[in-house]
C-alpha positions as CSV (number, residue, x, y, z in Angstrom):
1,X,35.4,27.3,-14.7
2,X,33.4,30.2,-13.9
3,X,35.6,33.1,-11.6
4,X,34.1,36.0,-12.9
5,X,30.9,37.1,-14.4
6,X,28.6,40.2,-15.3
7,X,25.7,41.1,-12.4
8,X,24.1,44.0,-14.6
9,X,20.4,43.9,-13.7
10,X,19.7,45.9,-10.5
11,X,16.9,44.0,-8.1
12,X,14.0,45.9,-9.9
13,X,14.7,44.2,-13.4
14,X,15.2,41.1,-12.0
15,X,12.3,41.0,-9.7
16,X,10.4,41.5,-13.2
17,X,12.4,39.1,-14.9
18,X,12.4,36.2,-12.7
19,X,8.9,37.0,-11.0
20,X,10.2,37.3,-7.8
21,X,7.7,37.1,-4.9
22,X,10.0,38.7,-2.2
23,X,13.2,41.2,-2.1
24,X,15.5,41.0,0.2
25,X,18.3,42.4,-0.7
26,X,17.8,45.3,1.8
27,X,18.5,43.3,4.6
28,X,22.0,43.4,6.5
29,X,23.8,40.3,6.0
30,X,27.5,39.1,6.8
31,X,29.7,39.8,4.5
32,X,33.4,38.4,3.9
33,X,35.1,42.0,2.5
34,X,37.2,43.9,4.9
35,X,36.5,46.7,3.1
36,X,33.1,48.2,1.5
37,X,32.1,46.2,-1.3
38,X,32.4,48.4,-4.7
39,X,30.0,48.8,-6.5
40,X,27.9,48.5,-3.3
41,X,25.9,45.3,-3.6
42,X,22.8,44.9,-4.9
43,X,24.0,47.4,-7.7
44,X,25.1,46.3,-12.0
45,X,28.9,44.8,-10.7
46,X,30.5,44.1,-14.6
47,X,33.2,42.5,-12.4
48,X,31.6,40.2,-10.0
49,X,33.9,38.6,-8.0
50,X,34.7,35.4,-5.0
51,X,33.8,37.1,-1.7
52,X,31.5,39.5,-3.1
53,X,27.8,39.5,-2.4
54,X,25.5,38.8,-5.5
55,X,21.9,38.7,-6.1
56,X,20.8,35.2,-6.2
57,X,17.3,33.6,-6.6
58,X,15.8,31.1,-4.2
59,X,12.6,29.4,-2.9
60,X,12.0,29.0,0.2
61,X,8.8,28.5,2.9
62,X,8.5,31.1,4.9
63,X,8.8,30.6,8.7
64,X,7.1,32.0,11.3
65,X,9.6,32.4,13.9
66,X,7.9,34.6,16.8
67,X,11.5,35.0,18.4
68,X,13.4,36.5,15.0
69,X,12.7,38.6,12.5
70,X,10.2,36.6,10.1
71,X,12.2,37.4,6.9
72,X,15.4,36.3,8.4
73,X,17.0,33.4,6.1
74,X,18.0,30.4,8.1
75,X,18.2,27.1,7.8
76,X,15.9,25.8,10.4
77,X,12.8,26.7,11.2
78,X,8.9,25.9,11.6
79,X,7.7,25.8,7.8
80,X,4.1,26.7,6.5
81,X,2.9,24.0,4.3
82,X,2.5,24.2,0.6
83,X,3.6,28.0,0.4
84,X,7.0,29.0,-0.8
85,X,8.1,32.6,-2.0
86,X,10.8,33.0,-4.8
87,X,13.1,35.5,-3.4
88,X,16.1,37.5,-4.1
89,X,18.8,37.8,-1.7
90,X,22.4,38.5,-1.4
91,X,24.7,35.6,-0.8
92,X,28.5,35.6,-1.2
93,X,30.1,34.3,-4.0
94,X,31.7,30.6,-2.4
95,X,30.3,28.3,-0.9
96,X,31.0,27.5,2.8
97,X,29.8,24.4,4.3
98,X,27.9,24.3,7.6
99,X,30.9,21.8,8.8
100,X,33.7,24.2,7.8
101,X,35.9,25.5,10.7
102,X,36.4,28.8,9.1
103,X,35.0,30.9,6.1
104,X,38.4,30.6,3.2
105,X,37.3,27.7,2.3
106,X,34.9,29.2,0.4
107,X,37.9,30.6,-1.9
108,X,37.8,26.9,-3.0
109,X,34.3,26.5,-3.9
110,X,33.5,29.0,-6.2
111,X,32.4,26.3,-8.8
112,X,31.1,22.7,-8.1
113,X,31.4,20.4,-11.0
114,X,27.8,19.3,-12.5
115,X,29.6,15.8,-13.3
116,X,30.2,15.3,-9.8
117,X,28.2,17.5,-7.7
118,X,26.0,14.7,-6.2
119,X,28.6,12.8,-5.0
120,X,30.8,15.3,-3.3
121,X,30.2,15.8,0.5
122,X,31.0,19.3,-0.1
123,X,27.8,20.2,-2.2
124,X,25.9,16.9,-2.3
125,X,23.4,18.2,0.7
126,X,22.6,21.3,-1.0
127,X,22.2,20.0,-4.6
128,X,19.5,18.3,-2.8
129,X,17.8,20.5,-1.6
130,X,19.5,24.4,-2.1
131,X,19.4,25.1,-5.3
132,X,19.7,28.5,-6.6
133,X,19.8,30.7,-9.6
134,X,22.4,33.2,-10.0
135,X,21.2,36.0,-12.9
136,X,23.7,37.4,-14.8
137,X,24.6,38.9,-18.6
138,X,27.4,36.5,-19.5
139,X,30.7,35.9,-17.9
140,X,34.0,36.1,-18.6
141,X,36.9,33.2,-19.5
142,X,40.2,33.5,-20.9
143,X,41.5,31.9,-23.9
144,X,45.2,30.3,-23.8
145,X,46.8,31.1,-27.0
146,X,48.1,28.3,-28.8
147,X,50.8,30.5,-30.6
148,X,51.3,33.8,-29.1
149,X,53.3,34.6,-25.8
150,X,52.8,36.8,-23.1
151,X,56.3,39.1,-22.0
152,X,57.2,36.5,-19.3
153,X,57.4,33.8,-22.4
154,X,54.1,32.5,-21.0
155,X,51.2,31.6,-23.4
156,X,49.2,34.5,-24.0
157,X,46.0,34.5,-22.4
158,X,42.9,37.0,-24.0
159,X,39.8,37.6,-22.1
160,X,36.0,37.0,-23.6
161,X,32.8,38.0,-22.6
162,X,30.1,35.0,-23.4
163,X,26.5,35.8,-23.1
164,X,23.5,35.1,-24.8
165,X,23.1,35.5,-28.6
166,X,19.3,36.6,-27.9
167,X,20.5,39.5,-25.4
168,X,18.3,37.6,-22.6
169,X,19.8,37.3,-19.2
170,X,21.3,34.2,-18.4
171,X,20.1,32.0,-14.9
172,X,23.3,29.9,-13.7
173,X,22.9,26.8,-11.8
174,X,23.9,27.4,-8.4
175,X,23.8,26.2,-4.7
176,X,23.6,27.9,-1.6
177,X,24.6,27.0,2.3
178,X,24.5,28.3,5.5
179,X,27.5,28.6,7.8
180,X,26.9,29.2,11.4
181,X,29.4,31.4,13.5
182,X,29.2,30.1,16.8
183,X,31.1,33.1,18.3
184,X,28.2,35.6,17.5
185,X,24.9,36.1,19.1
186,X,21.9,34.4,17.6
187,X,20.1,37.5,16.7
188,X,23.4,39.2,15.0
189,X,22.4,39.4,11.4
190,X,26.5,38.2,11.2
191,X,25.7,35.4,13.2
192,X,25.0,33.1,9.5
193,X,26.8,33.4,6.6
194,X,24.9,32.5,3.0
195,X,27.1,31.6,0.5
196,X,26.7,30.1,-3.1
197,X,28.6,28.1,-5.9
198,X,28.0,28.0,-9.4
199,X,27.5,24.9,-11.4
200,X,29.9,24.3,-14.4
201,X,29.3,21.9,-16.9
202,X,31.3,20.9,-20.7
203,X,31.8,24.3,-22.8
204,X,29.8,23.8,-26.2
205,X,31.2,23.7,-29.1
206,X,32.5,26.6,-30.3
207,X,32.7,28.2,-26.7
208,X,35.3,24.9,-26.1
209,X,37.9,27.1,-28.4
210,X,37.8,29.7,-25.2
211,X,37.5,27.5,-22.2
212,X,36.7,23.7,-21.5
213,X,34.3,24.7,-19.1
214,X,31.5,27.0,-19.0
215,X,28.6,27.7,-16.1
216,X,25.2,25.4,-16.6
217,X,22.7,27.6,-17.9
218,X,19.6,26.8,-17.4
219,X,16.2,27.6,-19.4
220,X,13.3,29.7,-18.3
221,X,11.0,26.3,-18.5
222,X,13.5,24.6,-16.0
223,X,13.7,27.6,-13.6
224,X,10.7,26.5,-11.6
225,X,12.1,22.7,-10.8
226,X,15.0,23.5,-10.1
227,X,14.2,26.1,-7.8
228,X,12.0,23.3,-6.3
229,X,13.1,22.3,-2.8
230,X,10.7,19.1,-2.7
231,X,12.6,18.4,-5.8
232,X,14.9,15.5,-3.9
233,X,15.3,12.6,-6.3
234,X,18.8,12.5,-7.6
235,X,17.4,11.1,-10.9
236,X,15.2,14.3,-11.3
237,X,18.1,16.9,-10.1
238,X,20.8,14.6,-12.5
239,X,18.5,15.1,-15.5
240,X,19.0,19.0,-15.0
241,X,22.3,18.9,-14.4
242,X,23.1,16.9,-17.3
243,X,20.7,19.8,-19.5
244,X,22.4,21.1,-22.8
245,X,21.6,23.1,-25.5
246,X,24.2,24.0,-28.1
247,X,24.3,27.4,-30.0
248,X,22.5,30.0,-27.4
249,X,26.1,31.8,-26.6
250,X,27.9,34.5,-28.5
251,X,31.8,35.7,-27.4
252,X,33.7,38.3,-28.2
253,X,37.3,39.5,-27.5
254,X,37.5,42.4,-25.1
255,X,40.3,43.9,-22.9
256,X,42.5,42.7,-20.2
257,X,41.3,45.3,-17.9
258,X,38.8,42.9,-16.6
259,X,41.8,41.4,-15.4
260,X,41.8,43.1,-12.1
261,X,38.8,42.8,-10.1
262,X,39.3,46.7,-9.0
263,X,37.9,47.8,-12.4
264,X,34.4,48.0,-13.7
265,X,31.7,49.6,-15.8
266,X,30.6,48.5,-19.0
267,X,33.1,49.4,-20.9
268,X,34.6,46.1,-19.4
269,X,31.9,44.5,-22.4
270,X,33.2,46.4,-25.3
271,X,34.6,43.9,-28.0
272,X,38.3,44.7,-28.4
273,X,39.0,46.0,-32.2
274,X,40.2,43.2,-34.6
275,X,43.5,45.0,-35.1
276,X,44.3,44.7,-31.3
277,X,43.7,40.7,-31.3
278,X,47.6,38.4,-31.0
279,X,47.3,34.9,-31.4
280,X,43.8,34.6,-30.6
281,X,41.7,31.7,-32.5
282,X,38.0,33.3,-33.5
283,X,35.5,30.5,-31.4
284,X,33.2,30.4,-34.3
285,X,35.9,29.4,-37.1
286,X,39.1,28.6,-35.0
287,X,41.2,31.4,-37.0
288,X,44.3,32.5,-35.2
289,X,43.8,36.4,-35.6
290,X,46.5,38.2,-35.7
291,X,45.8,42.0,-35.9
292,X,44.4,41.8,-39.2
């Protein structure tokens, strides 16, 4: 699974990397924290966590709605033909179906399984036609040691920080919904909430030593279709979930102050010295280091 990650970039690198055609990350939008998100959003988060907003990547027509604000994201809408802007926003981090009586169920839906994301009521509908891309450096997962113990005489589990070999950013497979509070006026920016999930898929090999899981990460070439909205053939969106391409990630060991989402900076990145490794099995060789 996918429960933390690395959102470095601030909106001006990624509207470069990504050629963005719109940013709205300026606009208000309902958020799910009781208190003020830190770092605020739309700033590099090293700790990006459920509930907090993220940039995220989408296409979408725009609508020309005389009664609203024209760059208000809904989901309904008059559409102008064959124009669509890729645009940035900031979405929260769990998705929350339009049918969901209340917003922690989100908490629940952080990831969406690529195996199985067609199927499920929860995510089918916006696999079909809300996808999203969710920029990031790499992400974090922790390895179970298969030797060393923890003081509680649990299994001892070390952090990793996966990204790129390359040094490019990584675009994760997401999805995105729209949850309408009916208790709120129409033209309260709180009245919708956005929300996202991100797509996990098999960990390659190698990464498989760290987690069994790992987010689908998609190519540059693929960015465009699946970012496509009129892409709604489940043969065409299967064949991108089912992508793969072994030996793009690197991992190293860093410290369990990632742990607690309160911390962040990126010294959270900083490989942790060989000497301080227990029980932890290298993903490139599957050595159990001990300290040495």
């Amino acid at each position: 699974m996918c429960g933390r990650y690395a959102a470095t970039a601030d909106p001006g690198d990624l509207i470069e990397e990504f050629e963005i055609d719109a940013d709205f990350t300026d606009e208000p939008t309902r958020s799910l924290l009781k208190s003020p998100q830190d770092p605020p959003p739309a700033t590099p988060d090293h700790n990006m966590a459920p509930t907090k907003q993220a940039p995220v990547i989408l296409t979408r027509a725009p609508k020309g709605e005389p009664a609203a604000p024209p760059s208000r994201l809904g989901p309904g809408g008059p559409r102008t033909s064959g124009h669509r802007l890729r645009q940035l926003r900031l979405l929260t981090w769990g998705l929350v179906p339009s049918w969901a009586r209340e917003t922690k169920v989100g908490l629940r839906m952080t990831n969406a399984r690529a195996e199985t994301v067609l199927e499920k009521s929860s995510f089918a509908r916006a696999a079909a036609v809300r996808r999203c891309l969710v920029p990031a450096a790499g992400w974090y997962e922790w390895q179970v040691s298969p030797v060393a113990e923890d003081s509680k005489g649990k299994p001892r589990k070390q952090p990793f920080f996966i990204h790129r070999g390359d040094g490019d950013l990584l675009a994760f497979a997401g999805l995105y919904e729209f949850w309408r509070d009916r208790a709120v006026a129409d033209d309260d920016p709180a009245a919708w909430l956005v929300s996202f999930t991100i797509i996990t898929t098999a960990a390659d090999p190698g990464m498989d030593r760290i987690h069994d899981r790992q987010p689908l990460v998609l190519e540059r070439g693929d960015h465009e279709r699946w970012l496509d909205p009129d892409l709604t053939d489940p043969a065409g969106i299967a064949d991108l979930l089912d992508f793969r391409q072994s030996g793009r990630f690197a991992a190293h060991p860093i410290s369990t102050a990632v742990n607690a989402t309160r911390n962040n900076g990126p010294g959270l990145l900083e490989p942790l010295p060989r000497g301080e490794l227990v029980g932890v099995v290298d993903p490139e060789t599957g050595e159990v280091i001990n300290g040495d």
